[in-house]
C-alpha positions in Angstrom: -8.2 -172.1 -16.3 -10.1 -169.2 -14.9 -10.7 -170.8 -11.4 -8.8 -169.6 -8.2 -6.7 -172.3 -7.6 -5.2 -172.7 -11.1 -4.7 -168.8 -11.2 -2.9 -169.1 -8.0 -1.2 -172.4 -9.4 0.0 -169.3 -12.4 1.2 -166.8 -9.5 3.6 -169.3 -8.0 5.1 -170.3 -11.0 5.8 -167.0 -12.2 9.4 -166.2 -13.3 10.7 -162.4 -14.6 10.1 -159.1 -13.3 9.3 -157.3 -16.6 7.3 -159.2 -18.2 6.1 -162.2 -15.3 4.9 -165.1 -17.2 4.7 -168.9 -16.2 5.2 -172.1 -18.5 2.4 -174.4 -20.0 4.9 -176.8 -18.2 4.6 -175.1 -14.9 1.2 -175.2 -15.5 0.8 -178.6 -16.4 1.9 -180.2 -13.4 -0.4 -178.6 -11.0 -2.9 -180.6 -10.0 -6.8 -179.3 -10.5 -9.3 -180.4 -7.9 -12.4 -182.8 -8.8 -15.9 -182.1 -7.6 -17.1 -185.3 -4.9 -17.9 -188.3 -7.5 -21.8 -187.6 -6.1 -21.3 -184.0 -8.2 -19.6 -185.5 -11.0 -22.1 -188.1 -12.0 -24.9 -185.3 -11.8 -23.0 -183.5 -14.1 -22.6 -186.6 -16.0 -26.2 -187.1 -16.0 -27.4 -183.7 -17.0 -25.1 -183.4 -20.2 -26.2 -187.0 -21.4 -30.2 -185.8 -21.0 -28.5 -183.1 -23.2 -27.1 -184.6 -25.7 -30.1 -187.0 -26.0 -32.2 -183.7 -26.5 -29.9 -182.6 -29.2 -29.9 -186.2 -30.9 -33.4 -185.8 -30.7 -33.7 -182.3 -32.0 -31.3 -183.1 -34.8 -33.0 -185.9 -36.0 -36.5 -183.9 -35.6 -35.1 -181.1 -38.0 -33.7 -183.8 -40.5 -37.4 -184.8 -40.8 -38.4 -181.8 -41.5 -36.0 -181.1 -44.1 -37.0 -184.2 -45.8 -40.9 -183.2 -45.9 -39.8 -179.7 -47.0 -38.4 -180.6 -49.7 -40.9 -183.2 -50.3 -43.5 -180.9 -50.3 -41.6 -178.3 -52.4 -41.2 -181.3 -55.0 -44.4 -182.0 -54.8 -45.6 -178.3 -55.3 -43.4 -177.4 -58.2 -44.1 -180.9 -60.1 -47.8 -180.2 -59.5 -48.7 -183.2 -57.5 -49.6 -181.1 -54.6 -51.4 -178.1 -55.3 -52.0 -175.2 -52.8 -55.9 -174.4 -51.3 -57.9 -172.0 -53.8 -58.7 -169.7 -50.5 -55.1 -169.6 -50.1 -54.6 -168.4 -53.7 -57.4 -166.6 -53.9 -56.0 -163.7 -50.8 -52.9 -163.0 -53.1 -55.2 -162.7 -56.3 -57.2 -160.3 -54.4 -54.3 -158.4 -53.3 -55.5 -158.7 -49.4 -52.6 -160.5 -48.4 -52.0 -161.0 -44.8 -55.1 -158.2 -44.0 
């Protein structure tokens, strides 16, 4: 809506001195230029790696999820207990020293 031609597409259209506007009907009649199809099925084929990236990352965080709370099951049912040197820095107060 930003580009040059549809803002020019706007001017043209315009009716009223005070307050100079133009319609969504104006506006939908113009006609908005497409890219070569060479430049639209690059863009086609960059936003489908993207979206298999974010099916990927999406199912990569469900799995985590799952062994978080797994894991927090498993610690607060006592089937899983933590290391005794990992215990042992917060009995001794150190910490992360």
């Amino acid at each position: 809506m930003h580009s040059p031609y549809v803002l020019q597409h706007a001017i043209a259209t315009t009716t009223g001195v005070n307050h100079p506007r133009t319609s969504w009907k104006a506006l939908s009649q113009g006609l908005i230029p497409l890219p070569p199809l060479s430049e639209q099925q690059e863009i086609a084929r960059i936003l489908q790696a993207v979206d298999r990236k974010m099916e990927a990352e999406e199912g990569r965080k469900q799995a985590l999820e799952a062994l978080f709370k797994t894991l927090l099951h498993d610690l607060m049912t006592a089937r899983r207990r933590l290391p005794a040197e990992f215990i042992a820095r917060f009995a001794e107060g150190t910490g992360d020293e």
